[in-house]
C-alpha positions as a printed Julia matrix, in Angstrom:
322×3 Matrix{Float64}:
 -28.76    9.15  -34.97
 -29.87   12.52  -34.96
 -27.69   15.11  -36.78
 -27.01   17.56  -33.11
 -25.69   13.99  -31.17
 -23.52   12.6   -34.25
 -21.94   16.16  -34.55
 -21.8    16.11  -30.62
 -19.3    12.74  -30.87
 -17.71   14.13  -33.6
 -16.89   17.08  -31.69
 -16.06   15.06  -28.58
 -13.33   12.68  -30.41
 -12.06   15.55  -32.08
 -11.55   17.34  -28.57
 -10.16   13.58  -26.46
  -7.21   13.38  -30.04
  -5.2    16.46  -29.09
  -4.78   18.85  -26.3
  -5.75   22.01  -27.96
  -8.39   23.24  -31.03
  -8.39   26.2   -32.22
 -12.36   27.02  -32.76
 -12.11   27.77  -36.4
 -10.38   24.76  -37.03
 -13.08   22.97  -34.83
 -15.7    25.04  -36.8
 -14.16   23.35  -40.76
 -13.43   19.98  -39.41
 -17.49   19.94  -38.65
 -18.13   22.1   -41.5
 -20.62   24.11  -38.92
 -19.97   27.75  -37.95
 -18.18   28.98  -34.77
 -21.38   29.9   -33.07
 -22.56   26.36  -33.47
 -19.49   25.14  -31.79
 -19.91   27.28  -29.06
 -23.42   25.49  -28.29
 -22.18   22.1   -29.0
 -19.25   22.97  -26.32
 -21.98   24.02  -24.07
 -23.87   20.92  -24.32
 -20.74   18.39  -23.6
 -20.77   20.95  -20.51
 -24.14   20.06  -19.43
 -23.42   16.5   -20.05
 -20.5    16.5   -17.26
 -17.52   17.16  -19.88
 -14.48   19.76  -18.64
 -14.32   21.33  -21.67
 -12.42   24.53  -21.08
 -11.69   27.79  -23.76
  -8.03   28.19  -24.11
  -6.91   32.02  -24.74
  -5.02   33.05  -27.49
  -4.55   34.92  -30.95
  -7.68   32.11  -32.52
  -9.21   31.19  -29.19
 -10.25   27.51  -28.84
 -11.01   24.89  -26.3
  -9.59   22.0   -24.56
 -11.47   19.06  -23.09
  -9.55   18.45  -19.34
  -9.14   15.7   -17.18
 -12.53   16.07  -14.76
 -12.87   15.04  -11.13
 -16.29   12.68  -12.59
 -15.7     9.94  -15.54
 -17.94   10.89  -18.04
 -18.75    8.41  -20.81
 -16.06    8.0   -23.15
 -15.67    8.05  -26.92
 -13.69    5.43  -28.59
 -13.44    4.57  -32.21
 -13.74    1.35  -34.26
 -10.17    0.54  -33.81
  -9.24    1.95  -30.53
 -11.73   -0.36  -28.92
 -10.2    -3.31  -30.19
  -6.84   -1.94  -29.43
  -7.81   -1.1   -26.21
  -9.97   -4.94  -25.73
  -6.47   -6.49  -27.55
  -3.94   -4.84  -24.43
  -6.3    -5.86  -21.87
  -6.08   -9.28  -23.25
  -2.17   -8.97  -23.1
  -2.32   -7.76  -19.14
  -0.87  -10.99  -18.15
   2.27  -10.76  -19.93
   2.77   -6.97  -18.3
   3.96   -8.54  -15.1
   2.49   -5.65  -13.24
  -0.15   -8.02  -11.33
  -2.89   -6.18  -12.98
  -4.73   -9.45  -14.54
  -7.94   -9.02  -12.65
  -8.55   -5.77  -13.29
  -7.84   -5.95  -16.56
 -10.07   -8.95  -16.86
 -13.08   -7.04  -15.0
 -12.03   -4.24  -17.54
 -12.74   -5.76  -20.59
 -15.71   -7.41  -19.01
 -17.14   -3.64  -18.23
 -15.93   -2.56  -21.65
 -17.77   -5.2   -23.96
 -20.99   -4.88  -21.75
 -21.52   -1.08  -22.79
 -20.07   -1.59  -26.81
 -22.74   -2.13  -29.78
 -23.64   -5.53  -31.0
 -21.06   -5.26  -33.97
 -18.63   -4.23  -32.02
 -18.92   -6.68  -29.63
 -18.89   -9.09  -31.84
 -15.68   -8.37  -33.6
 -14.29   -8.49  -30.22
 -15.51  -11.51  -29.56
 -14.16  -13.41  -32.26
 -10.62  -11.55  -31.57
  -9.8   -13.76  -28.72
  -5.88  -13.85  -27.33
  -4.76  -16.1   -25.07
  -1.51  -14.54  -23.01
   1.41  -17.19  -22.8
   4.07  -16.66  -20.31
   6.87  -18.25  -21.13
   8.04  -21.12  -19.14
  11.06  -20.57  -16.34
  12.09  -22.98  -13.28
  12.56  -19.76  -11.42
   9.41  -17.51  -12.31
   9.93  -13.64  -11.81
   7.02  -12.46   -8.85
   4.83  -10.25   -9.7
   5.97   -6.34   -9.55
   2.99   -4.65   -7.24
   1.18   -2.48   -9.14
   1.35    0.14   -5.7
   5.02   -0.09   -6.55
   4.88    0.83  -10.07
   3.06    3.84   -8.96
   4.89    5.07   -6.73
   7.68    5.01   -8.73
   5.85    6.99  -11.52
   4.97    9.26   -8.93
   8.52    9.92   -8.08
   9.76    9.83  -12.21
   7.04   12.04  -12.92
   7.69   14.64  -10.14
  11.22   14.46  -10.1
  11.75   13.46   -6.91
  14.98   11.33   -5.24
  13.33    7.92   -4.3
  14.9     6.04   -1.26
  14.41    2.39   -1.18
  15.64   -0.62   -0.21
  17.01   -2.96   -3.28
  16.62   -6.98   -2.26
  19.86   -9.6    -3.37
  19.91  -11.08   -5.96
  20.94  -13.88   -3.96
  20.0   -14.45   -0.54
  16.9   -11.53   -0.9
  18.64   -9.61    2.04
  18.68   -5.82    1.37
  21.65   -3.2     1.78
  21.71    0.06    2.97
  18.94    2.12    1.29
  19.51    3.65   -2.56
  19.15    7.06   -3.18
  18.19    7.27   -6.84
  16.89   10.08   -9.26
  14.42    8.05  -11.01
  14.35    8.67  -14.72
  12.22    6.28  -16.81
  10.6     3.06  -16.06
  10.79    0.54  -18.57
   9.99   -3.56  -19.6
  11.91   -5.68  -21.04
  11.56   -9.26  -21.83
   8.42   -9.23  -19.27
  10.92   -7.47  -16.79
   9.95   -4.41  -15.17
  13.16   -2.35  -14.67
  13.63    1.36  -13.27
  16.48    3.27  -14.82
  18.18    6.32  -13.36
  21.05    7.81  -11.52
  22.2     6.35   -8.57
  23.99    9.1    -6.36
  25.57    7.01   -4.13
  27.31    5.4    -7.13
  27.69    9.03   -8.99
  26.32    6.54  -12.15
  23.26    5.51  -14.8
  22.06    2.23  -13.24
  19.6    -0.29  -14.22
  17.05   -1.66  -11.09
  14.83   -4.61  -11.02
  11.01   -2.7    -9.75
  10.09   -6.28   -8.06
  13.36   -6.43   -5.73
  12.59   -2.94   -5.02
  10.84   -1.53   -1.52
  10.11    1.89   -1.81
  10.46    4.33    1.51
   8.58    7.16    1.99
   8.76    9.96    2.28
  10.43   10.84   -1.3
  13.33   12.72   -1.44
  13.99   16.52   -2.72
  13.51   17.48   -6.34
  15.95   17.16   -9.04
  16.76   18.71  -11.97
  16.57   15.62  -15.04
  19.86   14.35  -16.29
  20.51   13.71  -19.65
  20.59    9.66  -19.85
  24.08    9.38  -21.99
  22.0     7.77  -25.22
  19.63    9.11  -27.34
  16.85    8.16  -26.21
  15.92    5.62  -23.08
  15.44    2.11  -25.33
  18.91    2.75  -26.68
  20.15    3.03  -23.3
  18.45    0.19  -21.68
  19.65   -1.97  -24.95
  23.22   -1.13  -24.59
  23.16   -1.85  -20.86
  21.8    -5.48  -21.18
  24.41   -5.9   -24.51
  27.19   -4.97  -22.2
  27.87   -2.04  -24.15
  28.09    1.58  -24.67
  26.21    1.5   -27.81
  22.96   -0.09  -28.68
  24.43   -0.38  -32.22
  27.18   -2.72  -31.75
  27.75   -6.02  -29.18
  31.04   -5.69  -26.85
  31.82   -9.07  -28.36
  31.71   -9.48  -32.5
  32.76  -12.4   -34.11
  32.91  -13.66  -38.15
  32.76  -17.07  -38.97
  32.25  -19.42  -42.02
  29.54  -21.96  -42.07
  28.6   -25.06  -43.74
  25.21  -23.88  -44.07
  22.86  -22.9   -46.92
  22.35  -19.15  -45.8
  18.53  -19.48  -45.49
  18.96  -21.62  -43.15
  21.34  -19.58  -41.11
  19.16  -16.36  -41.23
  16.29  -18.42  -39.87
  17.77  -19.14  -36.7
  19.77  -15.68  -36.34
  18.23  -12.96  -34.49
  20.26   -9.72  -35.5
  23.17  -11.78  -36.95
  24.07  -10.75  -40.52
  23.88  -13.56  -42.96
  26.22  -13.36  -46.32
  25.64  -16.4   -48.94
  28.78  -18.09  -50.09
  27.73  -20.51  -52.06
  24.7   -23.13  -51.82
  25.6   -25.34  -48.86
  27.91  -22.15  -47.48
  27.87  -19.21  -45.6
  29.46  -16.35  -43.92
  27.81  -14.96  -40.2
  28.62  -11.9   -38.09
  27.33  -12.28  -34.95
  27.42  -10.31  -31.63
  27.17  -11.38  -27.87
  28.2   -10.09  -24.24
  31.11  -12.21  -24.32
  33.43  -14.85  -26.38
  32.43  -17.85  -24.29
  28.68  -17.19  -25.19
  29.01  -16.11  -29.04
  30.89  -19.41  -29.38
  28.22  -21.33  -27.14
  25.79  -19.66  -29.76
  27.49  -20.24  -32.92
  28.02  -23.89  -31.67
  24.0   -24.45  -31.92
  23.98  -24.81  -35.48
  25.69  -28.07  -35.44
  27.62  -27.57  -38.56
  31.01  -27.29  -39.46
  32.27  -23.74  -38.12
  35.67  -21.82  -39.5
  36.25  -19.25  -37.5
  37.33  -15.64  -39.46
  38.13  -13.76  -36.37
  39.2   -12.36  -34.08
  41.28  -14.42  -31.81
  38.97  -13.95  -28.83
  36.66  -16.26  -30.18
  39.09  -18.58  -31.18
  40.08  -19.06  -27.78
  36.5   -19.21  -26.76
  35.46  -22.26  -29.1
  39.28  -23.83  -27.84
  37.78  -22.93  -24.3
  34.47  -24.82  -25.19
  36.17  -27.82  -26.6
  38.5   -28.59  -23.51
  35.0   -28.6   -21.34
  32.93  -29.8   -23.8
  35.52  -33.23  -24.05
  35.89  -33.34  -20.1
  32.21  -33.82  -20.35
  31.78  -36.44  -22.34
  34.89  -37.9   -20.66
């Protein structure tokens, strides 16, 4: 490649990684001189790129978001990150499989042979996992709309479906504050002013209504950051940290084996055929349901609660197989 178009894509990565380059640090990570920038910048110019020159004390240059796609520059690895998350589209639920199908078809058309074939032998194949009751798919024209409104800070109306019968109450009035997956769940999170409180709201029960409501000023969500939030809320909990319902019991389990099947439990060994779990859950009658799946011999530590819960269990548990 000839030395002016290598130092062109050079340039042009440099410019698409951050927002703003000061020209004499443009100028040493090319090891060229500032007048030589200057042209180069000219050049992407010609070639349809919004590169703009940022004032300041060191002057510089910023490459903006243009009404034409130019070509784009990607790297080694974001290219296969980029062909890897299209491959993943499925599991989004966001009903964006064909296009992101007939993007990475686009994508590997215009890469170089090596590239391509790198791709090609990085094949995924998206599993969903099973359900008897699967999720629909969350409109994509839904999930903009709400990033519209997050991003603007504007109220969104809309009409929430039942759980239940799919029927829909009065309309919500929400300041919209993040939107946010979980376990292949779209969910919108913010403050429901009808309610005066933080709530969580499934996107694909969700109807938007236009138009959008006045601006807000952002709350602050009552958790460091969103994921805390959103994990505390489907614990049960106030804190992300700890489960509303914690529970210590003995088992008569090598602790190896106890760790392999415990998600965020906290494993202690006792001895070789003995061990000690901590465990957390959103209530009693479901951290004993869970503790019960080990099918060993269980002593129960503490506290009460879950005493009760496994004496719970038992009483249904015998009525069944009575």
């Amino acid at each position: 490649m000839p030395k002016t178009s290598a130092r062109l894509l050079a340039l042009l990565s440099l410019l698409q990684a951050r927002r703003d380059w000061p020209g004499g640090l443009l100028a040493e990570r090319l090891d060229v001189s500032p007048r030589t920038v200057r042209r180069d910048v000219d050049r992407l110019r010609e070639l349809g790129y919004p590169v703009r020159a940022v004032k300041g004390p060191d002057g510089g240059y910023r490459l903006d978001a243009g009404a034409q796609l130019p070509p784009l520059l990607f790297d080694d690895q974001q290219a296969i990150a980029i062909a890897v998350a299209l491959q993943l589209a499925p599991l989004s639920g966001a009903g964006i499989q064909e296009g992101a199908a007939r993007a990475l078809h686009t994508m590997r058309q215009v890469m170089p042979s090596r590239l391509r074939h790198r791709i090609d032998t990085l094949r995924v194949t998206a599993v969903e996992q099973p359900t008897t009751r699967p999720d629909p798919p969350v409109d994509s024209s839904v999930l903009t709309a709400i990033g519209t409104a997050v991003h603007a800070h504007d109220v969104l109306r809309f009409d929430y479906a039942s759980a239940t019968s799919g029927s829909h109450a009065p309309p919500r009035r929400v300041e919209p504050h993040h939107l946010v997956t979980w376990k292949e769940r779209w969910y919108l999170v913010g403050w429901d002013l009808d309610r005066g409180d933080w709530r969580t709201f499934r996107v694909d029960r969700i109807s938007p209504r236009t138009p959008t409501g006045p601006r807000f000023a952002p709350r602050r969500l009552p958790a460091t950051d969103v994921a805390t939030f959103v994990t505390a809320r489907f614990r049960g909990s106030t804190d992300a940290s700890a489960w509303p319902c914690l529970g210590e019991v003995i088992l008569d389990l090598p602790a190896a084996v106890a760790a392999t099947y415990t998600r965020d439990g906290l494993v202690e060994e006792l001895g070789p055929d003995r061990c000690r779990l901590v465990q957390g859950s959103w209530s009693w009658t479901g951290l004993a349901a869970a503790l019960g799946r080990f099918d060993a011999d269980i002593e129960v530590v503490g506290p009460a609660e879950l005493r009760a819960a496994f004496a719970g269990l038992a009483r249904r548990f015998a009525n069944a197989a009575g």
